[in-house]
N, C-alpha and C positions, 0 to 999 in steps of 0.2 A: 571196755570200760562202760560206765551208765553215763550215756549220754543225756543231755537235756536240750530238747528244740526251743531255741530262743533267737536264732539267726541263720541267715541265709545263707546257705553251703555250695551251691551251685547256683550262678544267675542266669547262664545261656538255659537250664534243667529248669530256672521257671520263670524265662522269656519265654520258652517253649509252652509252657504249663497254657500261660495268659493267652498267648497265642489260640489255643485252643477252645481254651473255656468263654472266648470272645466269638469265635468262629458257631460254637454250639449254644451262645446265649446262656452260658453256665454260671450262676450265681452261689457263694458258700455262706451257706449259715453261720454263727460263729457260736461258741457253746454259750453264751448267755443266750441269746434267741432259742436256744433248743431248751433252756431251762427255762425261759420266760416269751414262750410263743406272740404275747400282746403285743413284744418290739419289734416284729417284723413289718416289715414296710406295708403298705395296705395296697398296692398295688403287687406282690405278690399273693396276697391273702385273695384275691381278686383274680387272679391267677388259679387257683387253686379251685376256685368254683365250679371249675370245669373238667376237673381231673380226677381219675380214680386214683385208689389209694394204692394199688400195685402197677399203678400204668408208668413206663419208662421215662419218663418226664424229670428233666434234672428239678424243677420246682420241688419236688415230692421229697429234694433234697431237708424242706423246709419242714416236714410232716416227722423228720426225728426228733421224735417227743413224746410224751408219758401223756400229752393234753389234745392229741388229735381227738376232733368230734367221734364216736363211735360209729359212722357208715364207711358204706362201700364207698364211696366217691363224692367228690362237691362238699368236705367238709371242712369244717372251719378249727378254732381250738376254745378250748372249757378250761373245767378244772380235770384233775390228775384222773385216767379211769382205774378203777379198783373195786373191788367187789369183797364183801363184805362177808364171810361164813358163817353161818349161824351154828349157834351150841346143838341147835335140834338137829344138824346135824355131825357134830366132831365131838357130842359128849360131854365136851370139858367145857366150864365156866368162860376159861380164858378170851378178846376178843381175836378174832384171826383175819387181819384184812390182807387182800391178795391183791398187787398192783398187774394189771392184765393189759399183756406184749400183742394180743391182738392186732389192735387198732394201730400199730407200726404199720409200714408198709414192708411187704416180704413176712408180714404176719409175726413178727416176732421183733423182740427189742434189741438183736444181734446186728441192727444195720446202725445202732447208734456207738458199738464197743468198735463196729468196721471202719465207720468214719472218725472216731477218734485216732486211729492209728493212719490213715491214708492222709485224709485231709492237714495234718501239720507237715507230711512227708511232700505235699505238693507246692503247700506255700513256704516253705524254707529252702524251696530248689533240690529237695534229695529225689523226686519221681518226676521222670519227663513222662508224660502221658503219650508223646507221640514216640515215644520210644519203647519205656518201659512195658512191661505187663507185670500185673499185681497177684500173687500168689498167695492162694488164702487156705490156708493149710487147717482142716475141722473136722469134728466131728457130727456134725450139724448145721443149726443154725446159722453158725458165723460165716462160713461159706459162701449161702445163702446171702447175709446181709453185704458181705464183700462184693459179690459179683454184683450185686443190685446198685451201691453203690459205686462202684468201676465202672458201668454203664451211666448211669447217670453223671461222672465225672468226665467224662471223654477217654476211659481207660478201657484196654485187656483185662478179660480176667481167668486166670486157671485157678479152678476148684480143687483142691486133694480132700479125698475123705473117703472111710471105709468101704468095703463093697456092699458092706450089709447092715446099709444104713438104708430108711425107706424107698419106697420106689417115688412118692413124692420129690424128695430132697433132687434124686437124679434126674426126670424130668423134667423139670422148673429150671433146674441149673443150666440141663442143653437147648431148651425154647429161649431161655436169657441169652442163649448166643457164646455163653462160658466155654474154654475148653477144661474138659473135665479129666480126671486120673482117680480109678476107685483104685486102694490102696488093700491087701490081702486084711480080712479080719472085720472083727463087728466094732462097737464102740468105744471099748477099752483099749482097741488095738493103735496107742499113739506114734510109737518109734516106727512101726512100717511107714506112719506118716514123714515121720522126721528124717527118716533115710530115703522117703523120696523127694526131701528138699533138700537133701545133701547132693545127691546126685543133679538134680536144677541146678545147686549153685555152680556146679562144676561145667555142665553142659550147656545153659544157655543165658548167657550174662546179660539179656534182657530182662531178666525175672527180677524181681523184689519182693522176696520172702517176707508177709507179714501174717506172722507167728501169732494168733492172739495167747498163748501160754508165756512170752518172752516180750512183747509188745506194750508198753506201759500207755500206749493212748489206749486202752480196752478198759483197763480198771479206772482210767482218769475219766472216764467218758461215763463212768457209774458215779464216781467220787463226783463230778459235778453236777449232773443230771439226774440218776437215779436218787442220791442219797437226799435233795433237798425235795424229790417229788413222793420221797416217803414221808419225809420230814412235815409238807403242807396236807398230806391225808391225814397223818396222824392228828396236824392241828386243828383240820376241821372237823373230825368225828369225835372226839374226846369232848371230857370236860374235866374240873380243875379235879378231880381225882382220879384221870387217868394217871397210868404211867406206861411209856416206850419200856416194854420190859424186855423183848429180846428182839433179833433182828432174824431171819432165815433165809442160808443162800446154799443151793448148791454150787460143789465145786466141782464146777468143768472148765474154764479155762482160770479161775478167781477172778475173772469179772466183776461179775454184780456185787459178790460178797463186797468189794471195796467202798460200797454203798453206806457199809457198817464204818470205815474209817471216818467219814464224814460223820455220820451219826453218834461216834461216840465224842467228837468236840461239843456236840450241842447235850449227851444225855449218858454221862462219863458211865451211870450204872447198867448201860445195855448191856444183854448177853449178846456176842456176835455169834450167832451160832454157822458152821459149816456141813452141809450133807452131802452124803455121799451113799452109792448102791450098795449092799451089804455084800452082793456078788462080787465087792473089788474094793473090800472096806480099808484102802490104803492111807488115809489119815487115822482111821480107828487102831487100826492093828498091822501095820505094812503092810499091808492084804492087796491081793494080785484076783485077775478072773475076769471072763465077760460076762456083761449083761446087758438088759434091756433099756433103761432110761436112757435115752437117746438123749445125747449132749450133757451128759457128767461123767466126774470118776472115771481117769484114765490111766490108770497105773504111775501115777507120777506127781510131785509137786511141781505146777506152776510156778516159774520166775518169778513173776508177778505177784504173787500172795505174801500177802502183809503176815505173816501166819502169828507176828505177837501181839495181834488183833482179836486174833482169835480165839471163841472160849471155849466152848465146848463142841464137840462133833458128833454127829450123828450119823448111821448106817440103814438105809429102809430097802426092803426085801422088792425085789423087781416085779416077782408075784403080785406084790399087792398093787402095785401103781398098773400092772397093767388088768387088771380084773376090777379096780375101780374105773378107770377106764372106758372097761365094757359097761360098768353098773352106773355112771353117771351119762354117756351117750345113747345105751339102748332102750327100748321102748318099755321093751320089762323093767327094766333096771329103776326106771322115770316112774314106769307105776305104782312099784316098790315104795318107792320112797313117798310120791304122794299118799300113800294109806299108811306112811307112819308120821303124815301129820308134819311133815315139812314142805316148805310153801312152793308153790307150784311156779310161779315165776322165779324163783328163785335157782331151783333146778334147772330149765332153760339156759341158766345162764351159767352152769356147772362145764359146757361144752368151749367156755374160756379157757378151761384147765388141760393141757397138753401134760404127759407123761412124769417129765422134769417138773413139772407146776403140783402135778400129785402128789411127788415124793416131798417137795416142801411142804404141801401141808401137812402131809403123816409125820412129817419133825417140828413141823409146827404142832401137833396134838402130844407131841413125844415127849416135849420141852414141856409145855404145859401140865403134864403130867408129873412129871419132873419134880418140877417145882410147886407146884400144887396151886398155882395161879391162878386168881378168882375175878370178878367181871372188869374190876379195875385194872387188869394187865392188859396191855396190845400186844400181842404179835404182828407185826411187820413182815412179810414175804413177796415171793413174785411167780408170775404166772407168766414165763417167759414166752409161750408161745401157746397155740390153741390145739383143743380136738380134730382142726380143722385140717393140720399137718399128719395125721394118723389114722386117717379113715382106711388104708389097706389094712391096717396092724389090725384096727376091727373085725373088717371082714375076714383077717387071716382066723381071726378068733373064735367067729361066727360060722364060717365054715368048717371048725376042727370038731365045737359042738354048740347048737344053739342054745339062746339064753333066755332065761325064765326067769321069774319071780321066786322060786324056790332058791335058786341059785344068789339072786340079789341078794337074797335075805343073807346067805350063808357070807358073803363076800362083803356083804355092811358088816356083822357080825362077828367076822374075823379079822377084816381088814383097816378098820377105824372104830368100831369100838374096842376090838381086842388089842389094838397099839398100843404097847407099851413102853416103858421107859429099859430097857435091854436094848445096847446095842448104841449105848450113848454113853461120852465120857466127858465130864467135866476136866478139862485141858490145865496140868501145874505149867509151870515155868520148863522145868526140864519135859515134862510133855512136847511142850511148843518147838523148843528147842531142838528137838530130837525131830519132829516135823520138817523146819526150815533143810534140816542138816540134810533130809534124803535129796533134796533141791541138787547137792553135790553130784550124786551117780547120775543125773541125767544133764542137768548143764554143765558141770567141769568135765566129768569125763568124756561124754559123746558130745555136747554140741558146742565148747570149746569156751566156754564162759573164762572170770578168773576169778580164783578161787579168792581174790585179796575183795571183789565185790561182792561175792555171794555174803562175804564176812561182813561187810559194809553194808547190806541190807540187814543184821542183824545186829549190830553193833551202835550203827552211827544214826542218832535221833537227828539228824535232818534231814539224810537221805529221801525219805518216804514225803514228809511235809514240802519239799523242793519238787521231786518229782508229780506230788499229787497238784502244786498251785499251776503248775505250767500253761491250765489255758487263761488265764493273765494275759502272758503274752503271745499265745495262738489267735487268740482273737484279734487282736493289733498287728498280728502278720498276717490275719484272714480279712481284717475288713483295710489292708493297704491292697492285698492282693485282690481284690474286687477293686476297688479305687482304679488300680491297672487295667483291669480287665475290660472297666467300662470307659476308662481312657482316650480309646480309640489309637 
């Protein structure tokens, strides 16, 4: 059944918890503090002066937010960071702002979908930390933001995720101390994953499977967070004729996308747009395949995804994300562009944009194309993670053949301004529907869902609004569960 955390399931599972997080000086943020960084106590914030931004410090718990200062360490919080694309570069009139996962700690915005999911698991008593270990089943990112999180919580953590995911992802995860499991297969490759959480659950009943594909604190932790930190960019950079014209997420776990549920209570006529690789265009066309953008499009719908949310879908060529790629970090690539007259700081700051952050914008120019949207449109999107996670895939690049100026050229020239609108499909009713429906072969049949909920997440108009309010009360069992903690 779909449960909802609203009460305490086990109390000896979180006298244990308190126990600990008393022991390690473990304090929880609660999702208003992570949406409005000002309320945090100033004697953390004071705290924090001292700390880098990837350093194991449960403090750093405090830094899940869209408003971390942009350095390495000893910073404080602002407004939302985002960065802004100019037409001199994407062609189209449209405006295209990109909210940038950098400035997270663990470099990416994957530690704030981890803690939605862990952190209600802790204060309702469902995870003993001095028992459990938390198993964080990915293709990327989330991993990542799981194990980063489980350390700073007083937790285990097991990694699963492809084998032929970066050499980044794997070594970060074993310096974290994580125990790790690569799973046969590249990015698309999900169900290896999922059968080796079948086999977990059978073998060792200390695990707690947290699914971000099946885990409703992943999308609630965009729905609170994300959606209103696009919400305040969009209201500082506009003026009274802009318009919120469309929103862009890829879908790898439907996460962020749920960004767009929020956003469409405040701006009914948003397009919620969804992207995905063209190598595995399975919302576009039931389409199967591996490819490259690390951390989307996995042969499968997401539990998770609102899908009657959603408008139209988009499919972008892996080719192109990873040869922009090359053409926004390499030296050529930077000279390129400055001799066509696009601003030199600005490029600089193009090295914000990780793989999955490319492919949103080329669906960001896609859509804009699309619809023929002119300065008064915003596009909305994200930049979930940096160049900074992808520096092997470069050199894998650089060393297969170096790059030029000749080459920039051909690869601006094909890859963003030849973008076009193939490959995108404005979403009917029975489109959506046919969407949700494939939800069936991978939850009812293999991973044991039932079929009267999967029907219930498209039938029943309160389901989604019930499940998306929940941290209401997460935060009044997070800030009683600090209460306890500092108890004594």
């Amino acid at each position: 059944m779909i449960e909802l955390t609203d009460r305490i399931i086990n109390r000896e599972f979180r006298r244990n918890a308190v126990n600990r997080f008393r022991e390690k000086g473990i304090i929880l943020p609660t999702f208003e503090e992570m949406r409005h960084p000002e309320l945090i106590p100033e004697k953390i914030k004071n705290r924090l002066k001292n700390v880098g931004l990837w350093e194991l410090d449960p403090v750093n718990l405090f830094r899940i937010t869209w408003k971390n200062e942009p350095v390495e360490k000893g910073g404080g919080f602002g407004k939302v960071n985002f960065l802004e694309i100019p037409s001199a570069l994407t062609g189209v009139k449209a405006r295209i702002l990109m909210l940038t996962g950098k400035w997270f700690p663990t470099g990416a915005h994957k530690v704030g979908a981890a803690y939605g999911c862990l952190a209600p698991r802790i204060v309702s008593g469902q995870f003993d930390p001095t028992y459990h270990k938390a198993v964080w089943p990915s293709t990327g990112n989330y991993c990542r933001g799981g194990a980063f999180d489980s350390y700073l919580m007083g937790c285990t953590a097991v990694a699963i995720l492809p084998e032929e995911m970066s050499k980044e992802r794997f070594t970060w995860l074993k310096d974290i101390g994580s125990e790790v499991i690569a799973t046969p297969g590249c990015e698309s490759n999900v169900k290896e994953i999922y059968d080796k959480c079948w086999e977990i659950r059978r073998t060792r009943p200390d695990c707690i499977i947290l699914n971000q594909f099946d885990e409703f604190g992943n999308p609630i932790w965009h729905y609170h967070v994300t959606g209103p930190a696009i919400e305040e960019v969009f209201k500082g950079t506009g003026d009274n004729k802009s318009r919120l014209s469309a929103f862009i997420s890829n879908t790898g776990s439907a996460g962020t996308i749920a960004a767009g549920d929020y956003l469409r209570t405040l701006y009914p006529q948003l397009k919620v747009v969804a992207s995905e690789a063209l190598q595995c265009p399975t919302l576009l066309m039931n389409g199967f395949g591996g490819h490259r953008i690390e951390g989307i499009g996995d042969k499968h719908i997401p539990w998770v995804h609102n899908v009657r949310n959603t408008d139209i879908v988009t499919a972008i060529d892996d080719e192109a994300c990873m040869q922009l790629l090359r053409l926004f970090n390499d030296p050529a690539g930077q000279a390129f562009m400055i001799g066509e007259k696009i601003d030199e700081g600005f490029i600089k700051n193009l090295s914000l944009l990780g793989i999955s952050s490319i492919a949103n914008l080329l669906s960001a120019i896609k859509v804009a194309r699309y619809y023929e949207y002119n300065h008064n449109d915003v596009i909305l999107t994200i930049a979930t993670d940096s160049a900074d996670l992808y520096q092997s895939r470069i050199s894998e690049m650089n060393t297969s053949s170096p790059y030029s100026i000749q080459q920039a050229a051909r690869d601006y020239e094909r890859f963003i301004l030849g973008e076009n609108i193939h490959h995108l499909k404005e979403l009917t009713y029975t489109d959506k529907k046919a969407i949700h429906n494939l939800k069936y072969f991978t939850w009812v049949e293999q991973q044991e869902k039932e079929v009267g909920d999967l029907n219930r997440l498209w039938y029943d108009d309160e389901i989604w609004p019930m499940l998306f309010n929940q941290p209401t009360m997460w935060d009044d069992m997070i800030r009683e569960f600090n209460r306890d903690v500092a108890g004594g």
